[in-house]
PDB file of N, H, CA, C and O in Angstrom:
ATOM      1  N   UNK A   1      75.275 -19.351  24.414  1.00  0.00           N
ATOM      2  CA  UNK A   1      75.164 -19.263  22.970  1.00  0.00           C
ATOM      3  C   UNK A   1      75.184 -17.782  22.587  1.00  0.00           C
ATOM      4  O   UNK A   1      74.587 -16.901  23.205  1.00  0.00           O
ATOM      5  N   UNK A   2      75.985 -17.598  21.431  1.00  0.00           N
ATOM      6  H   UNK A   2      76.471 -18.314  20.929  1.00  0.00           H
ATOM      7  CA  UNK A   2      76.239 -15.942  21.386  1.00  0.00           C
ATOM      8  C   UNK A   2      75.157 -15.664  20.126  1.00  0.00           C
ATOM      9  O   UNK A   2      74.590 -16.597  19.557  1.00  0.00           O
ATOM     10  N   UNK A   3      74.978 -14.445  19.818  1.00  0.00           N
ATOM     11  H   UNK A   3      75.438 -13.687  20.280  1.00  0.00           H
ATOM     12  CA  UNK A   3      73.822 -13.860  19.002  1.00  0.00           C
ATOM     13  C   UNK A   3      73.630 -14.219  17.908  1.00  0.00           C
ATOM     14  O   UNK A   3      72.535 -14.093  17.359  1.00  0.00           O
ATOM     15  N   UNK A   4      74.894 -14.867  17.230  1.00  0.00           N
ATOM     16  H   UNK A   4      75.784 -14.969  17.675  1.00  0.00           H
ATOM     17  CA  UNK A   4      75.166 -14.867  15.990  1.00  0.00           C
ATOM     18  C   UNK A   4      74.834 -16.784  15.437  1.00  0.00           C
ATOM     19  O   UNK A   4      74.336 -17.298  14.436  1.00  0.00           O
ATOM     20  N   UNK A   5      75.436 -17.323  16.736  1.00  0.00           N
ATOM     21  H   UNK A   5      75.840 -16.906  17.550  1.00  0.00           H
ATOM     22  CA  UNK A   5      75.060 -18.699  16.669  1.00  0.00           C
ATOM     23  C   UNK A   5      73.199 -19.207  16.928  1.00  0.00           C
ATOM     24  O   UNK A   5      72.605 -20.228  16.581  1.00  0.00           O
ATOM     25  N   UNK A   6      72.751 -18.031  17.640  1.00  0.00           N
ATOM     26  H   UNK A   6      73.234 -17.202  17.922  1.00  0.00           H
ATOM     27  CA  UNK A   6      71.402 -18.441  17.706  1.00  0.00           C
ATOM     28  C   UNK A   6      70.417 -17.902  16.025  1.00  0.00           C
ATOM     29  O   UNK A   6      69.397 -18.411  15.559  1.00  0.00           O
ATOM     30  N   UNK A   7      71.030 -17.030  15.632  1.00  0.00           N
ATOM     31  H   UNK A   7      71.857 -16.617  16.011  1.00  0.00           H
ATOM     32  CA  UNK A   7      71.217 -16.395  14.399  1.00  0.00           C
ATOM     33  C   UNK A   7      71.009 -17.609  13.494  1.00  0.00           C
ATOM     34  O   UNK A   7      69.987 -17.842  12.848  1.00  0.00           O
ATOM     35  N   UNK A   8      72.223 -18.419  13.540  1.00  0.00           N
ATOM     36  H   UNK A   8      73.053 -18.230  14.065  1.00  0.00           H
ATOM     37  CA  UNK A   8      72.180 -19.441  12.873  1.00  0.00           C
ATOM     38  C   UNK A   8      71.444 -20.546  12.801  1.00  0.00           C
ATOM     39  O   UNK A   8      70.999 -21.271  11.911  1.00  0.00           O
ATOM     40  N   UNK A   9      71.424 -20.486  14.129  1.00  0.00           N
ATOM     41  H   UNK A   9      71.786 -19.898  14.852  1.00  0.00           H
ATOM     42  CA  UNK A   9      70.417 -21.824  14.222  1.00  0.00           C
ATOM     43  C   UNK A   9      68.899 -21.442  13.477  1.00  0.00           C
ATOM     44  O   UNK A   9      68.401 -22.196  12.641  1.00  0.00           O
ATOM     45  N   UNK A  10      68.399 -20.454  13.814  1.00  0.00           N
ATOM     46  H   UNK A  10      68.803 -19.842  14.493  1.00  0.00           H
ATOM     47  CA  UNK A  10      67.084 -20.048  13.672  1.00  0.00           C
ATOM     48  C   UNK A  10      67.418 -19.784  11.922  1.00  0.00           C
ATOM     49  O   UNK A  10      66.427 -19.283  11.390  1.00  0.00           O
ATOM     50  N   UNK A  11      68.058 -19.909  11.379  1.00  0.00           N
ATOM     51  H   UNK A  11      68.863 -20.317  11.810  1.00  0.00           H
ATOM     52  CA  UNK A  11      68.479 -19.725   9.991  1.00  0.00           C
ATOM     53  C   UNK A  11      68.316 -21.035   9.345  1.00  0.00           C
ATOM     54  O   UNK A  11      67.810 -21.154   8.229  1.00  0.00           O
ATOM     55  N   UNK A  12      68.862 -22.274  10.237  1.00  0.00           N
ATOM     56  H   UNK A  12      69.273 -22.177  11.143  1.00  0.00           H
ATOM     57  CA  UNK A  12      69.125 -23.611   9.314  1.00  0.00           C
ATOM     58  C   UNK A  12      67.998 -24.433   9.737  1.00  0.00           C
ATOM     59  O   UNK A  12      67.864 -25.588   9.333  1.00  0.00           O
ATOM     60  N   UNK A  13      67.011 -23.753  10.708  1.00  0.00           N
ATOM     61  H   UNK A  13      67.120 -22.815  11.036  1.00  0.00           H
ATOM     62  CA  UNK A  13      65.784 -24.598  11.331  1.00  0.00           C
ATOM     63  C   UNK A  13      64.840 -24.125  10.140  1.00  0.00           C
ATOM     64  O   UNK A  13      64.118 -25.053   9.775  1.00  0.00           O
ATOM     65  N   UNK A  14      64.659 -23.054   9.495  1.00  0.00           N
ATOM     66  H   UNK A  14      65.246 -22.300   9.791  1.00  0.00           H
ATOM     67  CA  UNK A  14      63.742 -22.245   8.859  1.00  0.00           C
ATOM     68  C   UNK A  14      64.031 -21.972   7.428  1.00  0.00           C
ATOM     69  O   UNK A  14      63.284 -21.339   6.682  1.00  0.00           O
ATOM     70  N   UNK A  15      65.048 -22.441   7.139  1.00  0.00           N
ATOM     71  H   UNK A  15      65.655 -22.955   7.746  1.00  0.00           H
ATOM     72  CA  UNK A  15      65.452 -22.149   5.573  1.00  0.00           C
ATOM     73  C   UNK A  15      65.018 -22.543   4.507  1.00  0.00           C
ATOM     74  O   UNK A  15      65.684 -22.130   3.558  1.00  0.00           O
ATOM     75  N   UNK A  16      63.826 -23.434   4.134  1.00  0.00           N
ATOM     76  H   UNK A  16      63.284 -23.769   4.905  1.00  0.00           H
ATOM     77  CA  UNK A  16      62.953 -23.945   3.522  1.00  0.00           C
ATOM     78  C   UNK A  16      61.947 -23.034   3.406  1.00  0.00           C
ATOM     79  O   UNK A  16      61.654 -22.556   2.310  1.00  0.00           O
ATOM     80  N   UNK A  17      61.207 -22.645   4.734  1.00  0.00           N
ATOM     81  H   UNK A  17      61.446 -23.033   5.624  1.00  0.00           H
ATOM     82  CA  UNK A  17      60.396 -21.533   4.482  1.00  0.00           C
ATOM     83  C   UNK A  17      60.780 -20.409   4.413  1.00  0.00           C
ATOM     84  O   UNK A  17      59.826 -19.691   4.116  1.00  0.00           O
ATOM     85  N   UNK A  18      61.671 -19.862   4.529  1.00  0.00           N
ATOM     86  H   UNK A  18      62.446 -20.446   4.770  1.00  0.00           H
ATOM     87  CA  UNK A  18      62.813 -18.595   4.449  1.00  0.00           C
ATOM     88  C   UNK A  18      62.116 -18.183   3.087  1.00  0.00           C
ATOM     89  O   UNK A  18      61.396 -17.229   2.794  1.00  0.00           O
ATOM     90  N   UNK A  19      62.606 -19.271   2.357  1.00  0.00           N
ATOM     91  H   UNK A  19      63.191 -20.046   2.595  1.00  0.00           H
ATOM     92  CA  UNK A  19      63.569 -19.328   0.880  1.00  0.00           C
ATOM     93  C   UNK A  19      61.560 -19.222   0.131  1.00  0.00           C
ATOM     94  O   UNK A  19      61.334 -18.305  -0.659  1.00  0.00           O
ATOM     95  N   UNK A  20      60.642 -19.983   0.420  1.00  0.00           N
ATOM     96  H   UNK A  20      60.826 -20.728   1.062  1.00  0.00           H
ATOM     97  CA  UNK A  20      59.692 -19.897  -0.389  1.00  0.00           C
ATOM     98  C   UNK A  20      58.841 -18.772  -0.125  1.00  0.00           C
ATOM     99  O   UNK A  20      58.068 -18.459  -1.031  1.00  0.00           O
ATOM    100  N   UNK A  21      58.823 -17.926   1.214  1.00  0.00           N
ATOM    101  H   UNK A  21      59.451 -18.180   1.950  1.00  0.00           H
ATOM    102  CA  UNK A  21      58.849 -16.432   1.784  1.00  0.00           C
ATOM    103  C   UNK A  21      58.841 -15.580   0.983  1.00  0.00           C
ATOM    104  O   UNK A  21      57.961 -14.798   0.623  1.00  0.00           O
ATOM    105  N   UNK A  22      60.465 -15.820   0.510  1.00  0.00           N
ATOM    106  H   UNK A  22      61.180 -16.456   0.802  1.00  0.00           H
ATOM    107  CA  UNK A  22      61.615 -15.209  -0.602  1.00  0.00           C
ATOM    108  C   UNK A  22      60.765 -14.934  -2.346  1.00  0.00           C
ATOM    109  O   UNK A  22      60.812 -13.856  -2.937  1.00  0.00           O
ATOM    110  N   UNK A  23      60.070 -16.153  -2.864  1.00  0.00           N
ATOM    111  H   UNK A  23      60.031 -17.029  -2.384  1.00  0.00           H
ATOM    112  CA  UNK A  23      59.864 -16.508  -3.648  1.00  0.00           C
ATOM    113  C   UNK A  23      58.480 -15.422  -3.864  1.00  0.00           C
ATOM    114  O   UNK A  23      58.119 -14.490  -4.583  1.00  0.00           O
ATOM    115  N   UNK A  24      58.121 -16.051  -2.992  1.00  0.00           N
ATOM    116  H   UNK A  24      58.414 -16.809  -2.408  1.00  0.00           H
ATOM    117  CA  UNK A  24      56.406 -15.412  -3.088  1.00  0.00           C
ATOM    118  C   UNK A  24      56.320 -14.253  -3.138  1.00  0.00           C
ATOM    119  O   UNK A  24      55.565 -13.845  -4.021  1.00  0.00           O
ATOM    120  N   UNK A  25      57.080 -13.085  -2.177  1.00  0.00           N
ATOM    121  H   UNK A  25      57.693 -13.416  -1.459  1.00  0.00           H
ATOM    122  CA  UNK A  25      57.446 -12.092  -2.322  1.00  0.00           C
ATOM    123  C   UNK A  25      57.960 -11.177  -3.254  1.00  0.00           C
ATOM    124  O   UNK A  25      57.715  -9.987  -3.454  1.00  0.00           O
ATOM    125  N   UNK A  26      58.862 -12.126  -3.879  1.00  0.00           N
ATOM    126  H   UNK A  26      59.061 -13.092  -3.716  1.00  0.00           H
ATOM    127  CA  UNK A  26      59.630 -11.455  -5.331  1.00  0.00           C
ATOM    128  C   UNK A  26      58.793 -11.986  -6.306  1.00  0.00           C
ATOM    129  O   UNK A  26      59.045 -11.450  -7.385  1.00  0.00           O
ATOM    130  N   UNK A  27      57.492 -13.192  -6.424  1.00  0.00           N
ATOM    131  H   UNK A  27      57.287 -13.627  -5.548  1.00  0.00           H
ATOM    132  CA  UNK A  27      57.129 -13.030  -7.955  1.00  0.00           C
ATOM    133  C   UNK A  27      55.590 -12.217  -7.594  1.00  0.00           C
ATOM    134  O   UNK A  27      54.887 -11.806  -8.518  1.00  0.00           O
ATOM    135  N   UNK A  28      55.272 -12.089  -6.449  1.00  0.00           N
ATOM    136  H   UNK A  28      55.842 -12.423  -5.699  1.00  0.00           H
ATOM    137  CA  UNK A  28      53.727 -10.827  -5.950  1.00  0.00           C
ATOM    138  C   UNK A  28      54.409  -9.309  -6.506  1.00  0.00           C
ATOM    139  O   UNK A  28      53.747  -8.480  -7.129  1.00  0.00           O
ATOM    140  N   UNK A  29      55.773  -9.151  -6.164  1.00  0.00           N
ATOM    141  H   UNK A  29      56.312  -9.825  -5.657  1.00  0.00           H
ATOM    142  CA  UNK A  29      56.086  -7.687  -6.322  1.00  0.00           C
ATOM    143  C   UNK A  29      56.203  -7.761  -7.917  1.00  0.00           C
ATOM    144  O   UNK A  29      55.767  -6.816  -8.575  1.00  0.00           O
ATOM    145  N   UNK A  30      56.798  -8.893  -8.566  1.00  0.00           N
ATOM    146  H   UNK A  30      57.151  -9.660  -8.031  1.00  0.00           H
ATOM    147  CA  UNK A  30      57.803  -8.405  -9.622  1.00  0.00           C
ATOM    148  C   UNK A  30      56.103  -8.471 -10.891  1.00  0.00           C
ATOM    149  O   UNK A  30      56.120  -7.655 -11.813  1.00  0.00           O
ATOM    150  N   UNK A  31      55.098  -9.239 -10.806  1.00  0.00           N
ATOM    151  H   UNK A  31      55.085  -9.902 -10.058  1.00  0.00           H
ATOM    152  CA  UNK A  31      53.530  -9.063 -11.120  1.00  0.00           C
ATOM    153  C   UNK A  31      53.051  -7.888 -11.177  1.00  0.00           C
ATOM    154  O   UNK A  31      52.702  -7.304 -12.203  1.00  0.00           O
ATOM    155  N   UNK A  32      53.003  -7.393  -9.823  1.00  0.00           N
ATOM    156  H   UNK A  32      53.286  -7.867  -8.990  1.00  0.00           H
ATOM    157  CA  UNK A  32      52.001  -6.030  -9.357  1.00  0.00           C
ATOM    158  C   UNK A  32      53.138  -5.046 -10.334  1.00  0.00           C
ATOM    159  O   UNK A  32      52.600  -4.304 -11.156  1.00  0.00           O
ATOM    160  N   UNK A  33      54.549  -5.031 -10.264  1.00  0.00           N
ATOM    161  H   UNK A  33      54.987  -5.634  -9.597  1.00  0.00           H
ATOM    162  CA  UNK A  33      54.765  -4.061 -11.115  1.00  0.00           C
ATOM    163  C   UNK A  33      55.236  -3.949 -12.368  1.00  0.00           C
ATOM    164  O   UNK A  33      55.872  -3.015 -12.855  1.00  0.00           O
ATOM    165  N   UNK A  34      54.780  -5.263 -13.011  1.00  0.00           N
ATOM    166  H   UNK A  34      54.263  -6.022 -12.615  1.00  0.00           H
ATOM    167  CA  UNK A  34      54.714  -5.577 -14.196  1.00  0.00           C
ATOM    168  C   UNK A  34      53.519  -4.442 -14.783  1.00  0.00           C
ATOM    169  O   UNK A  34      53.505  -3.395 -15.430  1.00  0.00           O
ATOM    170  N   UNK A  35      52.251  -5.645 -13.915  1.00  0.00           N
ATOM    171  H   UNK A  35      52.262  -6.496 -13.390  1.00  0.00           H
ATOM    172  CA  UNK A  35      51.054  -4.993 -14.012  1.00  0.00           C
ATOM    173  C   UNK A  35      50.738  -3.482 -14.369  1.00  0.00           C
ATOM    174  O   UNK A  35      50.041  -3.142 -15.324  1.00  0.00           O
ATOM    175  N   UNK A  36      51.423  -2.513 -13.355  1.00  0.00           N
ATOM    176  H   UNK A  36      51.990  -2.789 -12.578  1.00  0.00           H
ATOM    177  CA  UNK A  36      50.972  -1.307 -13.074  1.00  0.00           C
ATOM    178  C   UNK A  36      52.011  -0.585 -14.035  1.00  0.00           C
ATOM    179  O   UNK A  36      51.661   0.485 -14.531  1.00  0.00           O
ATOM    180  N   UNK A  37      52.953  -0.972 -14.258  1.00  0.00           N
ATOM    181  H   UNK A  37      53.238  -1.842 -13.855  1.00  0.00           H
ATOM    182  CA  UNK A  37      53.952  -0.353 -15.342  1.00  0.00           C
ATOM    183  C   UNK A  37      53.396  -0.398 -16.796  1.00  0.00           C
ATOM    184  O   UNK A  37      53.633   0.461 -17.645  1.00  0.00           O
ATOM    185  N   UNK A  38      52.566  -1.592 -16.990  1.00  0.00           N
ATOM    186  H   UNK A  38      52.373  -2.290 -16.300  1.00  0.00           H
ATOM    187  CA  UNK A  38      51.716  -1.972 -18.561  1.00  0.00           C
ATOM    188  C   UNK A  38      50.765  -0.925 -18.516  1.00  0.00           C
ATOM    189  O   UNK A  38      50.883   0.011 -19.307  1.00  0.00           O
ATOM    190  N   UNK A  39      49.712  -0.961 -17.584  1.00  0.00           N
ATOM    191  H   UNK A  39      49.616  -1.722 -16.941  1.00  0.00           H
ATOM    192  CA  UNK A  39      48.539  -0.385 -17.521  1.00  0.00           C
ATOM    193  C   UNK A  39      48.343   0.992 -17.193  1.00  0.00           C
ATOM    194  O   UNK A  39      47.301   1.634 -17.331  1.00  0.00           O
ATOM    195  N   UNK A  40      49.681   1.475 -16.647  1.00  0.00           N
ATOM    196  H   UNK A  40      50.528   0.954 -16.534  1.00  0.00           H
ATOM    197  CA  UNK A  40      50.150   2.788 -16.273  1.00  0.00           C
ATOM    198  C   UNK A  40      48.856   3.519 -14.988  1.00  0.00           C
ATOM    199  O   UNK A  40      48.225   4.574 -15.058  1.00  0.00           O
ATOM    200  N   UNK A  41      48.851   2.432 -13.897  1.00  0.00           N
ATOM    201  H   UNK A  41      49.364   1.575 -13.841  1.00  0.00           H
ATOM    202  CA  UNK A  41      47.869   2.970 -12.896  1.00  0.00           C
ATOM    203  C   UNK A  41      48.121   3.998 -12.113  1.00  0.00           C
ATOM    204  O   UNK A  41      49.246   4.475 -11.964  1.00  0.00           O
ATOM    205  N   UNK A  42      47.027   4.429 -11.528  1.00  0.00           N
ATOM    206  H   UNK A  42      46.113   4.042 -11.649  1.00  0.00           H
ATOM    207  CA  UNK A  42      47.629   5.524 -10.451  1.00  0.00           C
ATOM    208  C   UNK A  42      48.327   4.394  -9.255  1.00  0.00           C
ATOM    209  O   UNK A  42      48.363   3.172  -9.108  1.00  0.00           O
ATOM    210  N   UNK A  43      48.837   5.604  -8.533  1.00  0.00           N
ATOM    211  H   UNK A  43      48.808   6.597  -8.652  1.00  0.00           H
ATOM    212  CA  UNK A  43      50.308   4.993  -7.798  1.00  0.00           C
ATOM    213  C   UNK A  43      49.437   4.825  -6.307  1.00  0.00           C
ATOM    214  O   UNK A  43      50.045   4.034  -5.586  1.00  0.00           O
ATOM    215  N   UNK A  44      48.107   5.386  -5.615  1.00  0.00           N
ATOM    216  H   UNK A  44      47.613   6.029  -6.201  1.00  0.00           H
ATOM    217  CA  UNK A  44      47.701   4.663  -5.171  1.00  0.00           C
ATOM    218  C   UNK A  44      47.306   3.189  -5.423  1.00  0.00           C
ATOM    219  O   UNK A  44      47.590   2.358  -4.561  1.00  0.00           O
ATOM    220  N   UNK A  45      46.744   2.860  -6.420  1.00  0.00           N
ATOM    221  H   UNK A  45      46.513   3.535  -7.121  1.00  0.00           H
ATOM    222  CA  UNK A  45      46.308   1.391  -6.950  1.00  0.00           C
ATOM    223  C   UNK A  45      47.706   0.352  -6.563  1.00  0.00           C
ATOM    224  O   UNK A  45      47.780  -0.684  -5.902  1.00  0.00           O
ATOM    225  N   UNK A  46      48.485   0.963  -7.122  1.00  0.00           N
ATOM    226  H   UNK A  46      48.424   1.804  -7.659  1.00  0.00           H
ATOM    227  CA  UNK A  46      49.835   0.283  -6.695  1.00  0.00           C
ATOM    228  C   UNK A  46      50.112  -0.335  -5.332  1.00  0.00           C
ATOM    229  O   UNK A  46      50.335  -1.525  -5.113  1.00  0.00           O
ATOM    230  N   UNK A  47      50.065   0.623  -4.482  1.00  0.00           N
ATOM    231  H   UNK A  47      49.884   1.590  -4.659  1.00  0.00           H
ATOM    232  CA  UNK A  47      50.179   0.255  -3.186  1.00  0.00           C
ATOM    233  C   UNK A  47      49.069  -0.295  -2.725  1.00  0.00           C
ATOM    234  O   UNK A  47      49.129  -1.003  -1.720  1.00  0.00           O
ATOM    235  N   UNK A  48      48.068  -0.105  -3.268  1.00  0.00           N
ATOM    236  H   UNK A  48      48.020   0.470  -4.085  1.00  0.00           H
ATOM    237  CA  UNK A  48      47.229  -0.659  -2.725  1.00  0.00           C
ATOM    238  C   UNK A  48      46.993  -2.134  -2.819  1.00  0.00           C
ATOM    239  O   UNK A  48      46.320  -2.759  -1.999  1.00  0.00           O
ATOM    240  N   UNK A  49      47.709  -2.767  -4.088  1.00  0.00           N
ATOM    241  H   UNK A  49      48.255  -2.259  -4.754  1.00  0.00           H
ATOM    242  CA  UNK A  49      47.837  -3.976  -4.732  1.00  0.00           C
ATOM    243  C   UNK A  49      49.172  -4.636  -4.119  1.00  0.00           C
ATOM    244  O   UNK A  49      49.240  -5.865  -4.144  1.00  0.00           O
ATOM    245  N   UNK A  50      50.482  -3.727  -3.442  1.00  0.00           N
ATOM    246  H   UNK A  50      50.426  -2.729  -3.422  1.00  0.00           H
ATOM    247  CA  UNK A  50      50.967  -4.325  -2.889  1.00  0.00           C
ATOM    248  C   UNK A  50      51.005  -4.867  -1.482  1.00  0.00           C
ATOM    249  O   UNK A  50      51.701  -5.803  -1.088  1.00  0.00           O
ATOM    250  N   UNK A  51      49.753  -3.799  -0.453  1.00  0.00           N
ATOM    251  H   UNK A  51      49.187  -3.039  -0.773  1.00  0.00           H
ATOM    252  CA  UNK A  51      49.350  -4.205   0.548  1.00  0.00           C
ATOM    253  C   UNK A  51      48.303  -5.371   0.747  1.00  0.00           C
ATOM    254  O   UNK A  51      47.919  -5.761   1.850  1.00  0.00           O
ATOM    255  N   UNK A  52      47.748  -6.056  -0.909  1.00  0.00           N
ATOM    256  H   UNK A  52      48.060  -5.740  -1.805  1.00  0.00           H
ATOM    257  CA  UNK A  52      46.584  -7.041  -1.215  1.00  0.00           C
ATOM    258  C   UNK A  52      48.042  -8.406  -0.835  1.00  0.00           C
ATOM    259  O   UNK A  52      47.946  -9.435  -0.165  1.00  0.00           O
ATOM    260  N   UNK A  53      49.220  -7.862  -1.551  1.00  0.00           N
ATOM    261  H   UNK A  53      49.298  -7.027  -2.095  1.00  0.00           H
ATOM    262  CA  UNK A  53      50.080  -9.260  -1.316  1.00  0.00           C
ATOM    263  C   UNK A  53      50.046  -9.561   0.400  1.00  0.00           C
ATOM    264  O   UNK A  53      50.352 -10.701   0.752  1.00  0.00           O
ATOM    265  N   UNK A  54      49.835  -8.978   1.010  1.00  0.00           N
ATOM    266  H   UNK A  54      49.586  -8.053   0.724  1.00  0.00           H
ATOM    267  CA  UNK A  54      50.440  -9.727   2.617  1.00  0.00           C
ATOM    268  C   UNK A  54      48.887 -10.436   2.459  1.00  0.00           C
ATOM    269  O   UNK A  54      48.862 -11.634   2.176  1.00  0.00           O
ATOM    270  N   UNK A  55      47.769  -9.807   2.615  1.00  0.00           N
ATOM    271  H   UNK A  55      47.789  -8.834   2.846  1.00  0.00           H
ATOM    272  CA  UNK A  55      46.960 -10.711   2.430  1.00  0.00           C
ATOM    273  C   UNK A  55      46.662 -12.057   1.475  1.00  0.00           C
ATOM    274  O   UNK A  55      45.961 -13.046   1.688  1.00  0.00           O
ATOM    275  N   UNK A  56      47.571 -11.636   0.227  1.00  0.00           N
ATOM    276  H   UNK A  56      48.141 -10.833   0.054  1.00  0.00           H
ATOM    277  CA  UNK A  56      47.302 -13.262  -0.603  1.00  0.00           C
ATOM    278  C   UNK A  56      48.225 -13.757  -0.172  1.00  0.00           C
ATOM    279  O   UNK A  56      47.635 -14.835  -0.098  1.00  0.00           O
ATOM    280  N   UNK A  57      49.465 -14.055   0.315  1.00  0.00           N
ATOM    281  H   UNK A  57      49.945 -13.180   0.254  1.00  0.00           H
ATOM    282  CA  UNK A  57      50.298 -14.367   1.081  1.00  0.00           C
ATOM    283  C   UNK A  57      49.695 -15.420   2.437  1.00  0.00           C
ATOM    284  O   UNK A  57      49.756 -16.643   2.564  1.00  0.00           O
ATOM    285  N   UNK A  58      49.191 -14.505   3.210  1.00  0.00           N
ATOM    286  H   UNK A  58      49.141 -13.512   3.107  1.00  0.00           H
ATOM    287  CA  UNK A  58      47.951 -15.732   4.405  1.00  0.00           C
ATOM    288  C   UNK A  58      47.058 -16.452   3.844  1.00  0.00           C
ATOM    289  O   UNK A  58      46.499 -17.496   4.181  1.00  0.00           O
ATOM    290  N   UNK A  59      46.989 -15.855   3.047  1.00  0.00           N
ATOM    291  H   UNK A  59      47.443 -15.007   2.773  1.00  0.00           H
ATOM    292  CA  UNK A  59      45.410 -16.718   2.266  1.00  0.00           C
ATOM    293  C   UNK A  59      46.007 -17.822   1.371  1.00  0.00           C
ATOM    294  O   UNK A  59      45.247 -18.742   1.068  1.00  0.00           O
ATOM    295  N   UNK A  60      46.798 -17.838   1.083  1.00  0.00           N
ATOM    296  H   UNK A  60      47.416 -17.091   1.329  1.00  0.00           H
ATOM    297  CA  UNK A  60      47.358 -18.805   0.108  1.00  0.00           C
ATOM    298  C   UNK A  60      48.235 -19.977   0.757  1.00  0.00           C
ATOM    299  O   UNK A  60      48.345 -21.093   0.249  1.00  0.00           O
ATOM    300  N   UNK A  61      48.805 -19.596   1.874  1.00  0.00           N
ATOM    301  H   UNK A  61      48.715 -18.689   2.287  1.00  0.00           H
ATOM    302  CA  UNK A  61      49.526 -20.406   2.984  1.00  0.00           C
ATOM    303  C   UNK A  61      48.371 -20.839   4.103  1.00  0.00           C
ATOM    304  O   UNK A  61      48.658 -21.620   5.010  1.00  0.00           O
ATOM    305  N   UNK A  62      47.397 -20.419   4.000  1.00  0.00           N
ATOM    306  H   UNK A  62      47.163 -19.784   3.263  1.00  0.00           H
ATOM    307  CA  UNK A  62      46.370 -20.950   5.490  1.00  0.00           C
ATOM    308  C   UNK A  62      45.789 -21.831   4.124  1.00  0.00           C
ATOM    309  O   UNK A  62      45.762 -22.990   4.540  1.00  0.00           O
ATOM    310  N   UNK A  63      45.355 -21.839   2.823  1.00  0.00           N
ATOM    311  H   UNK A  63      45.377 -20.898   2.485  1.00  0.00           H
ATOM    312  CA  UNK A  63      44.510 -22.728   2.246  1.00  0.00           C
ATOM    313  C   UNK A  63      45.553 -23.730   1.939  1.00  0.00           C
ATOM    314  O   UNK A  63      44.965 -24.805   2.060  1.00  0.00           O
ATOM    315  N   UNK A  64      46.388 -23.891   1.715  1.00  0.00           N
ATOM    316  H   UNK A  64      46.866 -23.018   1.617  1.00  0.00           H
ATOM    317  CA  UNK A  64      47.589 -25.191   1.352  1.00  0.00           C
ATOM    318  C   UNK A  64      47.736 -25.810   2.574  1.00  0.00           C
ATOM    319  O   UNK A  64      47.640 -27.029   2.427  1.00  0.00           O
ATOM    320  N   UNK A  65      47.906 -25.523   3.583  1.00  0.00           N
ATOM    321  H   UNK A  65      47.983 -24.533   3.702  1.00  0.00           H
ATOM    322  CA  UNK A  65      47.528 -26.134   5.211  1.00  0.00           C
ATOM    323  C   UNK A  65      46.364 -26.913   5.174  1.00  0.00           C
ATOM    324  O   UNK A  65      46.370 -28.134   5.327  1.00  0.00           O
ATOM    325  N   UNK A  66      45.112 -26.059   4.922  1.00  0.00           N
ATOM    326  H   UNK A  66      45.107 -25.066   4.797  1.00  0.00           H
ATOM    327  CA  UNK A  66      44.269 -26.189   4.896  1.00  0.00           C
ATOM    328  C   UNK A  66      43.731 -27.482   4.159  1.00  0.00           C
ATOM    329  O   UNK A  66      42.806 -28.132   4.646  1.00  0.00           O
ATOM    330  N   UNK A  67      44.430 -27.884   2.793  1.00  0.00           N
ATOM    331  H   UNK A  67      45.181 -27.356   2.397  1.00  0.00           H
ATOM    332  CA  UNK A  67      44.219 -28.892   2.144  1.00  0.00           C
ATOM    333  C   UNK A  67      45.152 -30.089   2.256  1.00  0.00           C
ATOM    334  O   UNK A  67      44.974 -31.243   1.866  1.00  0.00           O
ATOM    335  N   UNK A  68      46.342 -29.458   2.976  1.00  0.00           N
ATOM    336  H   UNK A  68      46.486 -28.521   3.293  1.00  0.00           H
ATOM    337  CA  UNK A  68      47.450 -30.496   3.487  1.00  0.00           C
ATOM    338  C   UNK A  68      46.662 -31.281   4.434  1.00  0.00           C
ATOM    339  O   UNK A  68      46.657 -32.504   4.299  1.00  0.00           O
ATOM    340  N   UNK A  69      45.921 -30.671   5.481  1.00  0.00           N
ATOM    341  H   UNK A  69      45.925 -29.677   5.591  1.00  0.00           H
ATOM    342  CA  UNK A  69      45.335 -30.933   6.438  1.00  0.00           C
ATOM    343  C   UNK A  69      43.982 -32.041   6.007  1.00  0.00           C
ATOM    344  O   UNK A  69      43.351 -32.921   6.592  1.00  0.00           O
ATOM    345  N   UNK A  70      43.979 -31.698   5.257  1.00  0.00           N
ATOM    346  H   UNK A  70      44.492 -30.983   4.781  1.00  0.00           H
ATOM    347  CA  UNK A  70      42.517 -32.793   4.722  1.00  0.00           C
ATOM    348  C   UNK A  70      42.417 -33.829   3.928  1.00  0.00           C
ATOM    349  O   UNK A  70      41.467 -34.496   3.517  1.00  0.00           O
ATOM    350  N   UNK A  71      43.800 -33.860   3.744  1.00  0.00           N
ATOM    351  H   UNK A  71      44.572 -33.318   4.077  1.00  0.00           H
ATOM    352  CA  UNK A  71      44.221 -35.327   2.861  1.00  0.00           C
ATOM    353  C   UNK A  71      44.179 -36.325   3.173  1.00  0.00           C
ATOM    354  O   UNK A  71      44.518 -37.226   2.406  1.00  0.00           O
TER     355      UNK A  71
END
């Protein structure tokens, strides 16, 4: 199997979560710099609010498990 076909595969096995990855990512960023563009924060706060997304990111995907799991 050449690089490009395993490429693929790992593309059409995962493309559901790819795509909501995708989502979460672009409406955490496109928020935080809504946010910080309104409120005109310092540009630490910024980053600092965009390094809070990887954490709401786990936290938000381990609690939907979490309640998937308990149904």
């Amino acid at each position: 199997m050449s690089r490009l076909e395993a490429i693929g595969e790992h593309v059409r096995e995962n493309r559901s979560g790819m795509f909501v990855d995708l989502v979460f990512a672009m409406t955490w960023v496109t928020a935080v710099s809504v946010v910080f563009e309104w409120l005109e924060g310092p540009r630490w706060a910024y980053y600092l609010a965009m390094l809070a997304g990887v954490l709401a990111y786990y936290g938000f995907f381990w609690s939907l498990e979490a309640a998937r799991g308990s149904g």
